[in-house]
Each structure stands twice: as structure tokens, then as C-alpha cells.
C-alpha positions in Angstrom: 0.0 0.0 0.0 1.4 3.7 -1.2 1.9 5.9 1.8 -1.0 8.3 0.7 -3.9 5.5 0.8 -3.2 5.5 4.3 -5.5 7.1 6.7 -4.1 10.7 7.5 -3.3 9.3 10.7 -1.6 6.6 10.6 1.1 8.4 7.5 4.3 9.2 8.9 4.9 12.8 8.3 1.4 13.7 10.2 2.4 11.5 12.6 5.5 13.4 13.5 3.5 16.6 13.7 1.2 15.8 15.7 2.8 13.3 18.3 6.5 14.0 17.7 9.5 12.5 15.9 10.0 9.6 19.0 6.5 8.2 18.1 7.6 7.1 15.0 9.5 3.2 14.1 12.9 3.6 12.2 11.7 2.7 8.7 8.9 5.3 9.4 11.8 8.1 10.0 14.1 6.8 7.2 11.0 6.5 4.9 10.6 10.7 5.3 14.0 11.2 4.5 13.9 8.8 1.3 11.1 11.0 0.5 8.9 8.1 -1.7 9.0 4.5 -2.7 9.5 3.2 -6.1 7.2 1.2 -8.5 5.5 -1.4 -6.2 7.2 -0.1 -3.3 6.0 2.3 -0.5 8.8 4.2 0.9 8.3 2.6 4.5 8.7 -0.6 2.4 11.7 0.8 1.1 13.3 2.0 4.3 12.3 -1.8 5.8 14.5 -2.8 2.9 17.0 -0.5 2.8 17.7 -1.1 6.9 17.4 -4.9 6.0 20.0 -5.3 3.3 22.2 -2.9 5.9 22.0 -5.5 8.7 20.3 -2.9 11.4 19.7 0.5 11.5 23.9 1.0 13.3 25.1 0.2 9.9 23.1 1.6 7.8 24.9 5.3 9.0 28.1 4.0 8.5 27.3 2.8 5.2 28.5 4.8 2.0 25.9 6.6 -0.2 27.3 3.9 -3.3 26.6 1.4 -1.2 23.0 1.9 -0.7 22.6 2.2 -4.7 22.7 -1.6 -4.6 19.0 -1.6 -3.2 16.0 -1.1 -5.9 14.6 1.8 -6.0 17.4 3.6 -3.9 19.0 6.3 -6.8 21.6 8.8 -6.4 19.3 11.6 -4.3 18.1 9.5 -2.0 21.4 7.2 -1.3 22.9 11.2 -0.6 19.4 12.4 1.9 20.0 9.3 4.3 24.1 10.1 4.2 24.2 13.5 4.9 21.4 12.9 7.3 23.7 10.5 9.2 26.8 13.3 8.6 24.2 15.6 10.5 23.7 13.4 13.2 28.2 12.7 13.5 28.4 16.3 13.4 25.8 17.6 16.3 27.5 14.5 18.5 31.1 16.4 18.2 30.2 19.4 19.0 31.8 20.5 22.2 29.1 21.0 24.7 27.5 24.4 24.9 28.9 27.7 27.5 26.6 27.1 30.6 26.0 30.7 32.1 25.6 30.3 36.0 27.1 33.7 37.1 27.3 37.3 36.2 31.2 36.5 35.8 30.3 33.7 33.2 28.1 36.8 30.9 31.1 39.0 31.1 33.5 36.1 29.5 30.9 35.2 27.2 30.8 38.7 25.8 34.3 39.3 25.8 35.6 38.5 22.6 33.3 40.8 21.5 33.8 43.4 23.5 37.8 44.0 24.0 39.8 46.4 22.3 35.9 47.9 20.2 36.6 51.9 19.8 32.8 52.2 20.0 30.3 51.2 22.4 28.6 47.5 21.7 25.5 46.3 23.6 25.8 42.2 23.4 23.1 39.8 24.5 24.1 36.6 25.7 20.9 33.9 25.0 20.5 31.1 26.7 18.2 28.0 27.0 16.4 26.8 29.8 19.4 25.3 31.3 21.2 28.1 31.1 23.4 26.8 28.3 24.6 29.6 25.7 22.8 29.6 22.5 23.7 32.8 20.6 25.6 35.5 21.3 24.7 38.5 19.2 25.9 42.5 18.7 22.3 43.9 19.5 23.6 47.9 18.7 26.6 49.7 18.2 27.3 53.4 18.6 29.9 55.7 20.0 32.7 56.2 22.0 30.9 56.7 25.1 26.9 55.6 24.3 24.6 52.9 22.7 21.3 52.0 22.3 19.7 49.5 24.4 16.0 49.1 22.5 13.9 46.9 25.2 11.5 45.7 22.3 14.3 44.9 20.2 16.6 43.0 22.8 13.3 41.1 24.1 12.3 40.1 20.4 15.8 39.3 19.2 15.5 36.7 22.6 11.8 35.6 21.7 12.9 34.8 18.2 16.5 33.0 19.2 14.5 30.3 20.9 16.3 31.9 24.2 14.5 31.5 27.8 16.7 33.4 29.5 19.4 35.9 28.6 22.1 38.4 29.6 23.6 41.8 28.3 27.0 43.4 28.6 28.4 46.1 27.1 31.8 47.8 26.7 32.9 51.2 27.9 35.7 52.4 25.8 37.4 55.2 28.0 37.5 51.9 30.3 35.6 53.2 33.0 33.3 51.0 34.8 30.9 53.1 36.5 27.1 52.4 35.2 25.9 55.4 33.4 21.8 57.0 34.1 21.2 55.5 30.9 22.4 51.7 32.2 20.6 51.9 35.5 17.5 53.1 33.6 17.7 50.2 30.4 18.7 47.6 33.6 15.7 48.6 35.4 13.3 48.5 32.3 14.4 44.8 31.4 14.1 43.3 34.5 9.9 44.5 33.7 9.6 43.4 30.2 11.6 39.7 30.5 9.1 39.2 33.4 6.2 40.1 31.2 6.7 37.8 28.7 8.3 35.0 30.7 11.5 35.1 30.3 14.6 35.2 32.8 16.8 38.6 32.7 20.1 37.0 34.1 22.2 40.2 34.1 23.7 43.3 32.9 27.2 43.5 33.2 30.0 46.6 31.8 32.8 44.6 30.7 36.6 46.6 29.7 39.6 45.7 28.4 40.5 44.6 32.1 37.6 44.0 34.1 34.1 43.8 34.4 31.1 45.0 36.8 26.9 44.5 37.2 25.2 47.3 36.4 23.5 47.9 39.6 19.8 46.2 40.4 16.7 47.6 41.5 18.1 50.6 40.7 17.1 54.1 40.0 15.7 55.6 43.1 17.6 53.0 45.3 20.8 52.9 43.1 
């Protein structure tokens, strides 16, 4: 039976929708990448195959693309979808594990690199997951020698759409001063409101120079 005579529910790609990739049987997953059968052949037939002539699902990743060319109906484009989907995998596995953020010390080093030795001042956010583990680190303005922005919407949004849950900013002070300016107090203060607003977790705001680093200062303006 072809994929698409089978009730809506029960075909694999509406099945990872709505209940999530882990509800679904290897030849299921392999069948989405293969993307369709061939004459005869449903492609969760031809993933049974493909796993089969493989020996188990292990070797089938470690198999080369001109290998899998030896089962009908397997050409050249989908051989190369289940080897680079395998490469995907190898890749995300060696990736050295993420900067966890558990300090204001650990949002100052984060930022760093791109902070030091900027002749103009650079307002970084540091975005995190819920874990607290570093997901982008990103230049959210840049303007003089002594000022930058700091747009609440724009920091929040930039967050919201980063997948972030929780997130930090620093920002340089070229004449290498680290004394928190109106302006920091007041941007510090106005955060701290809008993460809570829309649920997320304002870790810190920290001034970070060549040499050293400091929090700008929080609850702040009438008790700074």
C-alpha cells in the first residue's frame, strides 16, 4: 500500500507533527527522508528494505551513499538524503558541549571576545536555554565612543525569536571606565519588567573593559 492510501493518521509525516518524531519506528523516520518509494514499493517498504540489506539501522549510517545504490529503487538523491542525514547526526555529537551561564562572571567572559579592544560602544546579548546553556551570542547595537542603544523591544524580540528563555547583556565602555551610566541603570531597570512580562529570565547586565568587568546595579534608579 502507497503511503498516501493510508488514513491521514496513521502516514508518517502527520504522525510526527502531531505526536513528535519519537513516536515514530525507524523505517517510518528513514521512509521521510527517502522522500517516496519506487514502483510497487511504498517508501516505508523501502526504508524496511534498505535497513534490511544494511544489517540494522547502526550500519546503515556508516554505510557509503554507493553502497545503498545496490537496493531497488534507492538512486543517487536518495542514497545522498540518508548520508548526509547521518553526517548531521556525527556532526551535532562532536560538537563540544554548549557555555553554561551560572554567574554574572560567566556573561562577562561570554561577551568578551566581542567586546575587548571595540573603539565604540557594543551592547551584546548573551541567550540562553532553559538550562542556562549559551545559545547565541549577538551585537544587538553599536554606537559611539561613550553611548549605545539599548531598545527593550528589540533586545526582548531578538530573545523571543532566538529560541532563548533566559538571557544576559554586557556592554563595553571604551574610556574603560566601569561606573554604570543613568542611561544603564534606567535600560537595567526597564528589562528586568519586560523579561518578566513575557516570561522570560533577565540574568544580568554587566559593563565589561579591556580589564575587568562589573553588574550594572539592580533595583536601581531611586535606590541605586
Amino acid at each position: 500500500m502507497r503511503v498516501k492510501d493510508l488514513p491521514l493518521a496513521d502516514r508518517p509525516r502527520e504522525r510526527l507533527m502531531t505526536a513528535g518524531a519519537a513516536a515514530l519506528a525507524d523505517r517510518e523516520l528513514l521512509a521521510l527522508l527517502l522522500g517516496s518509494g519506487s514502483r510497487g514499493v511504498s517508501a516505508v517498504e523501502l526504508a524496511s528494505q534498505l535497513i534490511a540489506y544494511c544489517g540494522d539501522l547502526g550500519e546503515l549510517a556508516r554505510s557509503d551513499p554507493h553502497r545503498l545504490l545496490a537496493v531497488p529503487g534507492v538512486g543517487p538523491a536518495k542514497a545522498a538524503r540518508v548520508a548526509a542525514a547521518f553526517q548531521l547526526v556525527r556532526r551535532a555529537r562532536a560538537e563540544p558541549e554548549r557555555v553554561r551561564i551560572t554567574c554574572s562572571a560567566d556573561i562577562a567572559a561570554a561577551a568578551a571576545p566581542m567586546l575587548h579592544g571595540n573603539p565604540k560602544e557594543r551592547l551584546v546579548a548573551v541567550i540562553c536555554d532553559p538550562r542556562g546553556a549559551v545559545i547565541r551570542r549577538t551585537v544587538i547595537s553599536e554606537g559611539g565612543s561613550d553611548h549605545t542603544s539599548a531598545p527593550v523591544r528589540d533586545i526582548i524580540t531578538t530573545v523571543l525569536t532566538s529560541g532563548g528563555a533566559a538571557f544576559g547583556l554586557a556592554h563595553n565602555h571604551p574610556s574603560g571606565s566601569l561606573d554604570p551610566s543613568y542611561a544603564d541603570l534606567e535600560v537595567t531597570a526597564r528589562l528586568h519588567e519586560a523579561a518578566d512580562t513575557v516570561g522570560l529570565r533577565f540574568l544580568d547586565h554587566v559593563i565589561v573593559t579591556d580589564t575587568a568587568w562589573r553588574r550594572v546595579p539592580f533595583p536601581p534608579l531611586e535606590n541605586a
